[in-house]
py3Dmol code that shows the C-alpha trace and the ligand (Angstrom):
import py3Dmol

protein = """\
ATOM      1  CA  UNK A   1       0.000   0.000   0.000  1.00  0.00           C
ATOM      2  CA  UNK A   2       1.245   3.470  -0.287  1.00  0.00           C
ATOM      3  CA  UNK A   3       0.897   6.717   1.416  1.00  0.00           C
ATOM      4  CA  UNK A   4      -1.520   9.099   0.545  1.00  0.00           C
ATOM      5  CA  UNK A   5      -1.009  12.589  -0.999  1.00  0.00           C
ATOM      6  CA  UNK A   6      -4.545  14.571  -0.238  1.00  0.00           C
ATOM      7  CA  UNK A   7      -4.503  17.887  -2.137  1.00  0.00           C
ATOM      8  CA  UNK A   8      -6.910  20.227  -4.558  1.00  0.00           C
ATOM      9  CA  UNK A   9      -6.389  22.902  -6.340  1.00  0.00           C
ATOM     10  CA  UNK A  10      -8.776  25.241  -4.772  1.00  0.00           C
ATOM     11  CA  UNK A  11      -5.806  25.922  -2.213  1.00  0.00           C
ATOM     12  CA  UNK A  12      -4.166  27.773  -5.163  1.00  0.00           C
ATOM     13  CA  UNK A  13      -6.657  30.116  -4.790  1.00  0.00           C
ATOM     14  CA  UNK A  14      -6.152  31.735  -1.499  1.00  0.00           C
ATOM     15  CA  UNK A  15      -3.892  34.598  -2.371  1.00  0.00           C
ATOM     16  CA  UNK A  16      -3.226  37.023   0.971  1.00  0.00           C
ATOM     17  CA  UNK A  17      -1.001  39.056  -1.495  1.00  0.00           C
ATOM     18  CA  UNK A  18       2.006  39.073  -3.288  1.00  0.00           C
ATOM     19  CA  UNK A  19       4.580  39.785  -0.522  1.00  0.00           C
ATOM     20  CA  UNK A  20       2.687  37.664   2.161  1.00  0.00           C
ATOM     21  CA  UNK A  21       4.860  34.389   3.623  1.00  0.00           C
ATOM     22  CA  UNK A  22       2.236  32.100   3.291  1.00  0.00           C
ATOM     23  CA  UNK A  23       1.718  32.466  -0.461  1.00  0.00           C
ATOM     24  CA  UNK A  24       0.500  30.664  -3.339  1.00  0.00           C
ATOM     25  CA  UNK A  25       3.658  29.121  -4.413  1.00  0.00           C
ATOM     26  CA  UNK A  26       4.304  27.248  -1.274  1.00  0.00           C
ATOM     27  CA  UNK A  27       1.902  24.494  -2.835  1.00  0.00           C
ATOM     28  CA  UNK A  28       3.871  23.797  -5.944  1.00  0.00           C
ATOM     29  CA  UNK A  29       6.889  23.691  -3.837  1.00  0.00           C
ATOM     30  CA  UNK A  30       5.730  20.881  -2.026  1.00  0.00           C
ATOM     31  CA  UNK A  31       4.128  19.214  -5.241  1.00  0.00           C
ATOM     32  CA  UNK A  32       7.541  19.733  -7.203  1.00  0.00           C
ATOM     33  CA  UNK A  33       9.390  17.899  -3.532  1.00  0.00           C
ATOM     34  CA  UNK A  34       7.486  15.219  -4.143  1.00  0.00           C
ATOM     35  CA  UNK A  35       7.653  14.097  -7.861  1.00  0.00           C
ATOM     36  CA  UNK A  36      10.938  12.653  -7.073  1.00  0.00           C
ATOM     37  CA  UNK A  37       9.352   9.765  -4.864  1.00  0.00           C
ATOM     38  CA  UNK A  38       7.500   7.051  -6.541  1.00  0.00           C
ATOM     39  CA  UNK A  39       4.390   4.879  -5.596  1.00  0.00           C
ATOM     40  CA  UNK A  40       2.286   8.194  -3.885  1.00  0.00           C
ATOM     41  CA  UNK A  41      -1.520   7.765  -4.340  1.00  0.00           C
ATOM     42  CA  UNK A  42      -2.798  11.587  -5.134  1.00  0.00           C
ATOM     43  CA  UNK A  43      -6.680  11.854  -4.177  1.00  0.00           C
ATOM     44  CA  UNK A  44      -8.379  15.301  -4.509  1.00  0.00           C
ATOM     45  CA  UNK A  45      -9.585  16.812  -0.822  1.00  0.00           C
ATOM     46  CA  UNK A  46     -13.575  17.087  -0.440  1.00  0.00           C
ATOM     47  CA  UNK A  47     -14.738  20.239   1.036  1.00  0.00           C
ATOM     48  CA  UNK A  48     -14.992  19.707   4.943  1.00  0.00           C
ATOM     49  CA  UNK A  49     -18.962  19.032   5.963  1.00  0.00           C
ATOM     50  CA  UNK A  50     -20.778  21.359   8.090  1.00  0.00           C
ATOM     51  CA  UNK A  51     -21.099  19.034  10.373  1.00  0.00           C
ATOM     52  CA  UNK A  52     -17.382  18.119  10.297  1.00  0.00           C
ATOM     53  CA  UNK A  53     -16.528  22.070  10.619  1.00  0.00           C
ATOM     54  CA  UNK A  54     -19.414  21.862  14.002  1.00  0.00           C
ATOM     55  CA  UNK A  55     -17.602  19.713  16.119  1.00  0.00           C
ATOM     56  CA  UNK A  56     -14.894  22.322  16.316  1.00  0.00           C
ATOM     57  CA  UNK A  57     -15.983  25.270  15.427  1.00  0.00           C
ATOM     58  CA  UNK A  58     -18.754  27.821  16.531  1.00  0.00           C
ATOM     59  CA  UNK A  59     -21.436  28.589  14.267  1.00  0.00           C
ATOM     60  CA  UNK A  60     -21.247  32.078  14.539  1.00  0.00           C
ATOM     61  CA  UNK A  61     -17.668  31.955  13.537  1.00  0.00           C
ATOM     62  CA  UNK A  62     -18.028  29.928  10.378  1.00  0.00           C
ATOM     63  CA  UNK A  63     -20.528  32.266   9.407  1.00  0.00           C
ATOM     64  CA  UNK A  64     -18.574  35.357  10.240  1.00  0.00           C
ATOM     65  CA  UNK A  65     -15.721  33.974   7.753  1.00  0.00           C
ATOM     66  CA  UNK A  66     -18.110  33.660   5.134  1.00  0.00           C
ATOM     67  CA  UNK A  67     -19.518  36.927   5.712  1.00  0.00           C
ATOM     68  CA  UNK A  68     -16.240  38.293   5.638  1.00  0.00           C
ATOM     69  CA  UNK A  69     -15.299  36.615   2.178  1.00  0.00           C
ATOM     70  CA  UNK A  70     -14.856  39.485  -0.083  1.00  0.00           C
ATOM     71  CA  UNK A  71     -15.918  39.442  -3.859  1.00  0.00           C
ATOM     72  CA  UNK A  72     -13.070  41.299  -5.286  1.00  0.00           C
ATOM     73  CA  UNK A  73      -9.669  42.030  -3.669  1.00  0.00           C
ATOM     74  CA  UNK A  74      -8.680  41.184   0.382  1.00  0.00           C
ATOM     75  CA  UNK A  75      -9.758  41.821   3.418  1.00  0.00           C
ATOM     76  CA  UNK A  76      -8.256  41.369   6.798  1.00  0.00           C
ATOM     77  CA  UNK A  77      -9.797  39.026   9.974  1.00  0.00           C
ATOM     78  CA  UNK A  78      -8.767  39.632  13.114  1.00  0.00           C
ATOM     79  CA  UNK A  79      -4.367  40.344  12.357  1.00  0.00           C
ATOM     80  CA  UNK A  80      -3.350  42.360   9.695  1.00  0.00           C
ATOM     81  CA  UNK A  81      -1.362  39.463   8.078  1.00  0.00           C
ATOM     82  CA  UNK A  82      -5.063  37.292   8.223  1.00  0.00           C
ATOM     83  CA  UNK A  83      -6.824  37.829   4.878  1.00  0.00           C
ATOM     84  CA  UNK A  84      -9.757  36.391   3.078  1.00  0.00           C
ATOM     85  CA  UNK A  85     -10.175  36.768  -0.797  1.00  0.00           C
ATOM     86  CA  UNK A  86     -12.056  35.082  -2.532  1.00  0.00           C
ATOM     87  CA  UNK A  87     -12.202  31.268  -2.816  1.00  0.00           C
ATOM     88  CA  UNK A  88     -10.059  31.280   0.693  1.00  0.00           C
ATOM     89  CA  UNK A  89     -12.977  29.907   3.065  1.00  0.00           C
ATOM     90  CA  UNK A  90     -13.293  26.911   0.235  1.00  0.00           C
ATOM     91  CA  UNK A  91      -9.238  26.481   0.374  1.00  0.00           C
ATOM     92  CA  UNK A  92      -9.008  26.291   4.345  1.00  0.00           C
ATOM     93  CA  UNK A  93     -12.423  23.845   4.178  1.00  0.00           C
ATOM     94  CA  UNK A  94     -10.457  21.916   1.676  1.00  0.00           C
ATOM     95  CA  UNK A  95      -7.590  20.974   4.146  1.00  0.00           C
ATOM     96  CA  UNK A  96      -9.901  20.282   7.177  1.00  0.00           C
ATOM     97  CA  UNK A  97     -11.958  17.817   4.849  1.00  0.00           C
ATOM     98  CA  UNK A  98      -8.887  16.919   2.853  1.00  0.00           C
ATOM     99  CA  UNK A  99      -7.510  15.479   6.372  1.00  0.00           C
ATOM    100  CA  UNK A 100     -10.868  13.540   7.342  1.00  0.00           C
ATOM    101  CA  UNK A 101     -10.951  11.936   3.971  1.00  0.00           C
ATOM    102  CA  UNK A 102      -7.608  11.277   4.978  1.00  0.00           C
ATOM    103  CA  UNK A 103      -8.455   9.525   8.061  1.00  0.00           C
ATOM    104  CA  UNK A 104     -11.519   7.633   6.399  1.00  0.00           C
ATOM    105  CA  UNK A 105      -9.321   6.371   4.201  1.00  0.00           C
ATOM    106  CA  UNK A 106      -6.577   4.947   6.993  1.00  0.00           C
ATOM    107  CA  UNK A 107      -9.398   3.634   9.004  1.00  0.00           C
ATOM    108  CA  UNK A 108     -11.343   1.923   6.308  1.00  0.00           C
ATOM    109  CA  UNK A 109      -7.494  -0.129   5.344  1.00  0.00           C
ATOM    110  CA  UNK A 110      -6.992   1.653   1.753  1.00  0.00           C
ATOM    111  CA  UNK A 111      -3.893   2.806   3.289  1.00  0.00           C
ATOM    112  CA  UNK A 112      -1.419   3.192   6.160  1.00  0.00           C
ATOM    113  CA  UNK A 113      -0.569   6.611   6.469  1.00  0.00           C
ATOM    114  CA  UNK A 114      -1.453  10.311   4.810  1.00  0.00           C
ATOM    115  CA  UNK A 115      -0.125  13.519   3.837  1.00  0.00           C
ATOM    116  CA  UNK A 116      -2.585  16.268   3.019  1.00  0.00           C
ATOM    117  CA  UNK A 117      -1.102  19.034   0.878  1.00  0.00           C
ATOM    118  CA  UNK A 118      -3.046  21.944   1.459  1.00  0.00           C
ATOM    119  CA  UNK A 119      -3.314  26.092   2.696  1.00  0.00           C
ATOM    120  CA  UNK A 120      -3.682  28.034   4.184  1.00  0.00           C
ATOM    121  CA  UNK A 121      -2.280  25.997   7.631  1.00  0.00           C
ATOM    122  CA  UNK A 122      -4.830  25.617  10.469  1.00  0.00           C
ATOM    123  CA  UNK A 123      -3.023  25.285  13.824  1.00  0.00           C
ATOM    124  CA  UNK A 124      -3.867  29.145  15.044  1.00  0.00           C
ATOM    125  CA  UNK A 125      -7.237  29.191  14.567  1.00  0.00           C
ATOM    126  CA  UNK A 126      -9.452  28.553  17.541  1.00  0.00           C
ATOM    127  CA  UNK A 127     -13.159  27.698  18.240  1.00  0.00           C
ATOM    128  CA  UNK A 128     -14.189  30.954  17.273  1.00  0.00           C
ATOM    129  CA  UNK A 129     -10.982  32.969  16.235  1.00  0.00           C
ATOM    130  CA  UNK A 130      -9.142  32.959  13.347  1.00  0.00           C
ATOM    131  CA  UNK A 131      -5.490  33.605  14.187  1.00  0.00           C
ATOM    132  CA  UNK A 132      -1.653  33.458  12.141  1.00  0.00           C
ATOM    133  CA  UNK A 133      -2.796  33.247   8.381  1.00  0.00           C
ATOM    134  CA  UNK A 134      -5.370  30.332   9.897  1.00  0.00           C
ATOM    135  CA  UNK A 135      -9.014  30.107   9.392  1.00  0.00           C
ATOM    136  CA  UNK A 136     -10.304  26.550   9.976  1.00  0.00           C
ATOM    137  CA  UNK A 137      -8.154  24.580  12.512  1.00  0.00           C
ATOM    138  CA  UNK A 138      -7.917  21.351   9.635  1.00  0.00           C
ATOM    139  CA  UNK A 139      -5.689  19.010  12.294  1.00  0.00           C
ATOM    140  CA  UNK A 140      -9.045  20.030  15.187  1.00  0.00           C
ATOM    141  CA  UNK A 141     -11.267  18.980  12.863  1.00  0.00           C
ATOM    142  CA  UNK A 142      -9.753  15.562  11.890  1.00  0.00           C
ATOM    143  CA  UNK A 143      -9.349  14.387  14.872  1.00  0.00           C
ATOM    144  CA  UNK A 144     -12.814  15.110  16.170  1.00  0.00           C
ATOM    145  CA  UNK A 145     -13.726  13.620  12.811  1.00  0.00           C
ATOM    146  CA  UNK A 146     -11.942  10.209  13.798  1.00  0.00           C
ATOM    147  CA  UNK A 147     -13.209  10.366  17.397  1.00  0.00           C
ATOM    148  CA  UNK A 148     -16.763   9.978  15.580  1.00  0.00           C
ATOM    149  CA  UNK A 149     -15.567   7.064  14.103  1.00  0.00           C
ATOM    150  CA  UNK A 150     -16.157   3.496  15.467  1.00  0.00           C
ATOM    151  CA  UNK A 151     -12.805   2.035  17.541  1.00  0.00           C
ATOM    152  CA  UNK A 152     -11.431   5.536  17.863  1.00  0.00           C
ATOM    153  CA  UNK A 153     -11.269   6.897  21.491  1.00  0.00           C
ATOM    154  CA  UNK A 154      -8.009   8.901  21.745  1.00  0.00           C
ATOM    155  CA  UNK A 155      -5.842  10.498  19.500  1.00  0.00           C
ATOM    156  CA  UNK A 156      -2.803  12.277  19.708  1.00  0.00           C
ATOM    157  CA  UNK A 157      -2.340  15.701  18.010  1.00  0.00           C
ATOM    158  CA  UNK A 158       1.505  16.241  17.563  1.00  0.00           C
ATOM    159  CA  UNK A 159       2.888  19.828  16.317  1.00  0.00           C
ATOM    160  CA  UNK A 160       6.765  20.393  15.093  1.00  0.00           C
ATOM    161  CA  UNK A 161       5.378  23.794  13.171  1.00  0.00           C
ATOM    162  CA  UNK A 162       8.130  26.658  14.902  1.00  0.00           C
ATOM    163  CA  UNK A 163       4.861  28.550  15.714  1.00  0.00           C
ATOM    164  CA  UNK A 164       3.010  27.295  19.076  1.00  0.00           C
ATOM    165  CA  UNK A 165      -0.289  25.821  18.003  1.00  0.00           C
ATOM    166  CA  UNK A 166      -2.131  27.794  20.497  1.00  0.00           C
ATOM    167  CA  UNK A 167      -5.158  27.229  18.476  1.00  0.00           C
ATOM    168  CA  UNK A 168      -4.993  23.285  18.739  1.00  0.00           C
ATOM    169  CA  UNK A 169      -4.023  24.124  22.722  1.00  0.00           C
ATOM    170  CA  UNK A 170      -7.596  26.048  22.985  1.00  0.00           C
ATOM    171  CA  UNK A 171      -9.525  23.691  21.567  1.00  0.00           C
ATOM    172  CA  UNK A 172      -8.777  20.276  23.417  1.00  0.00           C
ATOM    173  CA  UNK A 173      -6.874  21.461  26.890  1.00  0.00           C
ATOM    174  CA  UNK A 174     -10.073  20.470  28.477  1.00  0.00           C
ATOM    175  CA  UNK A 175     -10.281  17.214  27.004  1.00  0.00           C
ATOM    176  CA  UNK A 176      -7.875  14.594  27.836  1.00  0.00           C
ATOM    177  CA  UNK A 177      -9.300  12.036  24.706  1.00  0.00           C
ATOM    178  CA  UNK A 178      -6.790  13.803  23.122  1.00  0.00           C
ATOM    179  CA  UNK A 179      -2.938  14.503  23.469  1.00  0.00           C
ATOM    180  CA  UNK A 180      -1.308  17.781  22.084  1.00  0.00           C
ATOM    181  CA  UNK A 181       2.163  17.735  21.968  1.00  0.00           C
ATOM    182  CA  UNK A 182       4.027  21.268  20.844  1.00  0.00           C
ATOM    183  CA  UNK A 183       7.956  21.770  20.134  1.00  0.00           C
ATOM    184  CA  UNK A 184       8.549  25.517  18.946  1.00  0.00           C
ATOM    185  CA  UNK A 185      10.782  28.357  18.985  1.00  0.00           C
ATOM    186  CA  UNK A 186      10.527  30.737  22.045  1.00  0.00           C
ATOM    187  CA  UNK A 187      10.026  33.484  22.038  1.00  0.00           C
ATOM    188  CA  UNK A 188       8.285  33.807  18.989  1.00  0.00           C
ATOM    189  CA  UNK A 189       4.570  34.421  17.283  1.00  0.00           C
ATOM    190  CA  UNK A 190       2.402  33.540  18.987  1.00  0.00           C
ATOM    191  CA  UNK A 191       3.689  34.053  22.159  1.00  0.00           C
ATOM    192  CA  UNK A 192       2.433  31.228  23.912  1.00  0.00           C
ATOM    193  CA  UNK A 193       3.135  27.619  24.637  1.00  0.00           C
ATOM    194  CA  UNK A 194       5.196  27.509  28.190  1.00  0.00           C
ATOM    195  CA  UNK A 195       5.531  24.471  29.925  1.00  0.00           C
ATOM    196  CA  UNK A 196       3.580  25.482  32.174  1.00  0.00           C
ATOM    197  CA  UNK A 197       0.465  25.626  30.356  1.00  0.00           C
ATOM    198  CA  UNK A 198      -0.583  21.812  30.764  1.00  0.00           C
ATOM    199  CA  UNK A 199      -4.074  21.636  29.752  1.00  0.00           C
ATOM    200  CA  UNK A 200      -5.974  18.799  32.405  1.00  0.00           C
ATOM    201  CA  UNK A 201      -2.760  16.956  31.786  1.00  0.00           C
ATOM    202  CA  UNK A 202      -3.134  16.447  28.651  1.00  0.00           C
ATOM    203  CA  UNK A 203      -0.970  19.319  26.605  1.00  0.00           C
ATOM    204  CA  UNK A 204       2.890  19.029  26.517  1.00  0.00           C
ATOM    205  CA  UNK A 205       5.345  21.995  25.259  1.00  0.00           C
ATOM    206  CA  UNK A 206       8.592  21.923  24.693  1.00  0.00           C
ATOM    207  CA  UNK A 207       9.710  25.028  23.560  1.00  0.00           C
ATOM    208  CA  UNK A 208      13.400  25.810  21.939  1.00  0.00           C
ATOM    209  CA  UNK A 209      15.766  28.513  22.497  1.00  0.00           C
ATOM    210  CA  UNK A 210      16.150  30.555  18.801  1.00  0.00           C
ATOM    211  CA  UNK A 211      19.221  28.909  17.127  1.00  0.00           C
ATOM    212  CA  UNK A 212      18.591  25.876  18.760  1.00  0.00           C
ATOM    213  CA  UNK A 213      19.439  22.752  16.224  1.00  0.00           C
ATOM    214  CA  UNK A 214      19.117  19.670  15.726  1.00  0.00           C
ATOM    215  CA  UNK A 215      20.741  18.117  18.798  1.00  0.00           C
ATOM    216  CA  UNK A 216      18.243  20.224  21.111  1.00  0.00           C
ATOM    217  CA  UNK A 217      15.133  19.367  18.522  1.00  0.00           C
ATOM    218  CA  UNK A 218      15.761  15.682  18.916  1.00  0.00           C
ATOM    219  CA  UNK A 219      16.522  15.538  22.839  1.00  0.00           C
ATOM    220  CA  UNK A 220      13.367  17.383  23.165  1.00  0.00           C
ATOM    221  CA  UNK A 221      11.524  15.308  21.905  1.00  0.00           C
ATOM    222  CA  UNK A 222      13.734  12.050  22.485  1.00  0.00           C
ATOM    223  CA  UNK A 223      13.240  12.667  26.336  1.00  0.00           C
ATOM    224  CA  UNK A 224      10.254  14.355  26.472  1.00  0.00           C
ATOM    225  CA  UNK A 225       7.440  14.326  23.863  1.00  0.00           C
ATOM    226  CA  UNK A 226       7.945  10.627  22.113  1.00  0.00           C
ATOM    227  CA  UNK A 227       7.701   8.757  25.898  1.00  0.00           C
ATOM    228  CA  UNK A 228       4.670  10.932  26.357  1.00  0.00           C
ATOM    229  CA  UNK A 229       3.425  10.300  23.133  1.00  0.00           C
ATOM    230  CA  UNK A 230       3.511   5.682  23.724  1.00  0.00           C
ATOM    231  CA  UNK A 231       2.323   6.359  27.396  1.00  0.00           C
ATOM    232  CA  UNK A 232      -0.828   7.909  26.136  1.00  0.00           C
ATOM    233  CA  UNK A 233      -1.078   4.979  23.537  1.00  0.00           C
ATOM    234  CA  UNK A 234      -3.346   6.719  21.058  1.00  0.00           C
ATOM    235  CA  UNK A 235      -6.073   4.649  18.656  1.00  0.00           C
ATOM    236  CA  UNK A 236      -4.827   7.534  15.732  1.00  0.00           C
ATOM    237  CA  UNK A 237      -1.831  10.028  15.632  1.00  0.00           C
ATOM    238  CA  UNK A 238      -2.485  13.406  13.666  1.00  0.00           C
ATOM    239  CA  UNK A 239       0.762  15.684  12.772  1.00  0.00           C
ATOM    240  CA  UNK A 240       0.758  19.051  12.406  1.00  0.00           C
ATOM    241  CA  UNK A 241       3.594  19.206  10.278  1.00  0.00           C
ATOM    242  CA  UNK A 242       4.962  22.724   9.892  1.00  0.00           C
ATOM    243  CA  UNK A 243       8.206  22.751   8.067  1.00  0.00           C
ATOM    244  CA  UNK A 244       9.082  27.109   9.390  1.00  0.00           C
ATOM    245  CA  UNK A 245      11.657  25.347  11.527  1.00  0.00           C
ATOM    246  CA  UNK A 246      13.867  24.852   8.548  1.00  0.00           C
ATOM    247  CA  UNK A 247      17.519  26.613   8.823  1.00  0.00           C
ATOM    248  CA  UNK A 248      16.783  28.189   5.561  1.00  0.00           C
ATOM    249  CA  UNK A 249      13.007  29.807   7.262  1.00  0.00           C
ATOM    250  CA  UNK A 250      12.636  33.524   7.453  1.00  0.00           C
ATOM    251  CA  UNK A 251      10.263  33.471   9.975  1.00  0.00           C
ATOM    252  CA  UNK A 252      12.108  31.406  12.628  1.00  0.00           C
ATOM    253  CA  UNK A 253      15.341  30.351  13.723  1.00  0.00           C
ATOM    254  CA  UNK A 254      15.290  27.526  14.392  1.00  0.00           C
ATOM    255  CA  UNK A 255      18.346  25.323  12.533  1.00  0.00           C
ATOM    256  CA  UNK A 256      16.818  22.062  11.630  1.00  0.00           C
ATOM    257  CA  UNK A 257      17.982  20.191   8.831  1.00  0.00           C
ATOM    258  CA  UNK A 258      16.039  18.003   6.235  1.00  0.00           C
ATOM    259  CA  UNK A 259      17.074  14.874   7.990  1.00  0.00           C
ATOM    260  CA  UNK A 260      15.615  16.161  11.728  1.00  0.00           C
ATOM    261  CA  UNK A 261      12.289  16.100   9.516  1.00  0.00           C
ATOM    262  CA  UNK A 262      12.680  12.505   8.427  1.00  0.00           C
ATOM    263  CA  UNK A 263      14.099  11.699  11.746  1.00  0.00           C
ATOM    264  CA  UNK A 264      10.825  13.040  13.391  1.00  0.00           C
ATOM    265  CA  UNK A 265       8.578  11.138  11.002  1.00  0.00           C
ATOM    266  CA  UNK A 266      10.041   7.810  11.684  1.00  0.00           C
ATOM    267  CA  UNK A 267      10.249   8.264  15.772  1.00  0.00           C
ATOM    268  CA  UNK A 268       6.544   8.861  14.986  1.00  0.00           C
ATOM    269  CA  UNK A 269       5.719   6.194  13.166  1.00  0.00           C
ATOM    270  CA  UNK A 270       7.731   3.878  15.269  1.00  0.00           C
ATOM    271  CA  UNK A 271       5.274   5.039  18.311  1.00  0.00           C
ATOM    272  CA  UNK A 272       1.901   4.536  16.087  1.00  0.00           C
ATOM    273  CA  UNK A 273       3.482   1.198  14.728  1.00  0.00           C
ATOM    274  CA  UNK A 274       2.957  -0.223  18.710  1.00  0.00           C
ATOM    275  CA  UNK A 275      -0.577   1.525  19.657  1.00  0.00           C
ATOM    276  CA  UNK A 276      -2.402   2.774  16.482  1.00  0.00           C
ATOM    277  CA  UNK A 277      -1.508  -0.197  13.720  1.00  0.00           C
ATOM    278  CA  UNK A 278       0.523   2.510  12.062  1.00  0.00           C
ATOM    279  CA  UNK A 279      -2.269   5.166  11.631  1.00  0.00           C
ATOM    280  CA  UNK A 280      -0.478   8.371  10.879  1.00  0.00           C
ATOM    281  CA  UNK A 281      -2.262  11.725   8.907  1.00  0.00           C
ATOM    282  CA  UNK A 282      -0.392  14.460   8.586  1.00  0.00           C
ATOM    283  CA  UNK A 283      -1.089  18.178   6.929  1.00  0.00           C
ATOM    284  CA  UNK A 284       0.861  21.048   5.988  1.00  0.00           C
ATOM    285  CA  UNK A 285       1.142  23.964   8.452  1.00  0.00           C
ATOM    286  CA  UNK A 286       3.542  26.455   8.033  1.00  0.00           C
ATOM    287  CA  UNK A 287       7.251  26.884   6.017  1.00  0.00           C
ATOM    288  CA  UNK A 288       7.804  29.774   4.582  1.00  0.00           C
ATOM    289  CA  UNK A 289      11.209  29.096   2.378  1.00  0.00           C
ATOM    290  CA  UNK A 290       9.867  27.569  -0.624  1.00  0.00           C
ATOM    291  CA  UNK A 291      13.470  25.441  -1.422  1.00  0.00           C
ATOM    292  CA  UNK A 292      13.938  24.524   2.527  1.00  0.00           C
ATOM    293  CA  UNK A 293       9.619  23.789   2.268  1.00  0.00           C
ATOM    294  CA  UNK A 294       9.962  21.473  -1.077  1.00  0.00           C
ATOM    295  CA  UNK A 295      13.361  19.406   0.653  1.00  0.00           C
ATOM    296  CA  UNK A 296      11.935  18.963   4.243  1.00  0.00           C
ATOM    297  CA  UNK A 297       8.329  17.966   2.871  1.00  0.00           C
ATOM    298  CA  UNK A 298       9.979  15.678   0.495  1.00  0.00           C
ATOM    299  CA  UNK A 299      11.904  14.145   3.591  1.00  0.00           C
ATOM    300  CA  UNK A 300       8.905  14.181   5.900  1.00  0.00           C
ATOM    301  CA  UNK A 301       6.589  12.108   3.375  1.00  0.00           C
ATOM    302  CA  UNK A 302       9.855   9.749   2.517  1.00  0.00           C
ATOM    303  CA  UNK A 303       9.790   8.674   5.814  1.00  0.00           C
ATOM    304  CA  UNK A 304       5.677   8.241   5.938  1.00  0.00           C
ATOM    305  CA  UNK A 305       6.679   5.767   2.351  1.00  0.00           C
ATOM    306  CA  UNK A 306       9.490   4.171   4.233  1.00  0.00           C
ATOM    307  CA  UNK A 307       6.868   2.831   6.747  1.00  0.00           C
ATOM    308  CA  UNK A 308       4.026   1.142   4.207  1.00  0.00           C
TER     309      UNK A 308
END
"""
ligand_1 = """\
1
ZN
Zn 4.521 28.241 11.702
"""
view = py3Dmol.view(width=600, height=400)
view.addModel(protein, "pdb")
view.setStyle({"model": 0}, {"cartoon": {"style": "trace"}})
view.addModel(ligand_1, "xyz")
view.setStyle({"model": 1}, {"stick": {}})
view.zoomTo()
view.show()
């Protein structure tokens, strides 16, 4: 079997503006990365459900994003740097229903493991805030989507992005079904993310030191967030796979290499080998170098291929 590549070209048409980070181009980066590796399935990503979108998010909010949605030209949520044109709401519904096709698809045995290929990234976003070029929380979503799902009780939500997902935070640190694990630069966007903030247990955040490299990424996460991660023992692990903490990243700085990413992927799939059969989905959140984007992607789904 091989792993899954969920994408659509709707997410081309989210455009916050020529000299925005999270632009258009990011997407054929990642596309070009990956022609070099053979035996990918490519599905297209279904539009997330309203009732997929309602187990996360508020009502009120969904409709205040589509109310927001302008016609002709941008407009700004929330943060300056959060725009809407449009097609965007359809681009970020994309991802969060690109991911639970994702997770159908895993669950049902058509394959062991995903990558969904989509923008804008998701991990920001709250119930009922859009935050950090986010507007649907797509990694939220999914796994709410697979705790509807027959045999699935508790996943875990892991987050390598250099950005905190304080979104991902707001949304489950009441709810210990489900494990959120953050490593990220601090100080940094969005500000949050200290150890101390522990959820009912259930949230765990490592964050790094700017210039910290590989050693520091992988002890972090060697001592800290993998035990953590096969103590919990989830039924279905969901990555939040942000790729910012690339050396070559403008907006961190971090120094991880192409082979941390790789190395990540397989610790990960080493832990979902022994409690979730290998279940592994994993989306796009942030990385804002298109060359460091295209190489660490292209490592990070290498080492999902390695595992099938
Ligand atoms: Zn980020």
């Amino acid at each position: 079997m091989s792993t899954l590549i969920i994408h659509h070209d709707d997410c081309l048409r989210h455009d916050p503006g020529p000299r925005h980070p999270e632009q258009v181009r990011r997407l054929a980066a990642v596309m070009g990365g990956l022609k070099s590796l053979r035996g990918l399935e490519y599905l297209p990503a279904p539009l997330a459900g309203r009732e997929q979108l309602d187990r996360v998010h508020d009502t009120r909010y969904q409709a205040w994003l589509d109310e927001m949605e302008p016609v002709e030209g941008r407009v700004p949520l929330n943060e300056a740097d959060t725009l809407v044109n449009a097609g965007s709401v359809a681009a970020s519904a994309r991802g969060a229903g690109g991911l639970c096709f994702a997770i159908e698809q895993l669950l049902a045995g058509n394959a062991p493991n995903a990558f969904v290929a989509t923008r804008p990234p998701g991990h920001h976003s709250g119930t009922d805030f859009s935050m950090g070029f986010c507007l649907y929380n797509n990694v939220a979503v999914g796994a709410r989507h697979a705790q509807s799902s027959d045999g699935i009780e508790r996943v875990a939500v892991l987050d390598f992005d250099v950005h905190h997902g304080n979104g991902t935070q707001q949304i489950f640190e009441n709810d210990p079904s489900v494990l959120f694990i953050s490593s990220h630069q601090m100080p940094l966007y969005p500000g949050s993310g200290h150890p101390e903030e522990t959820g009912v247990g259930n949230i765990l955040n490592l964050p790094l030191a700017p210039g910290s490299d590989s050693a520091s990424f992988r002890a972090s996460w060697s001592r800290k967030a993998l035990p953590a991660l096969a103590a919990f023992a989830p039924d279905l692990v969901l990555i939040s796979a942000g790729f910012d903490g690339h050396q070559r990243d403008p907006l961190g700085q971090l120094q991880l290499l192409d082979a941390d990413f790789e190395w990540i992927t397989r610790e990960i799939m080493a832990v979902a080998d022994d409690c979730a059969d290998g279940r592994v989905a994993s989306i796009l959140e942030g990385g804002y170098d298109l060359e460091g984007l295209a190489t660490a992607t292209r490592a990070h789904v290498a080492a999902l291929q390695a595992a099938t």
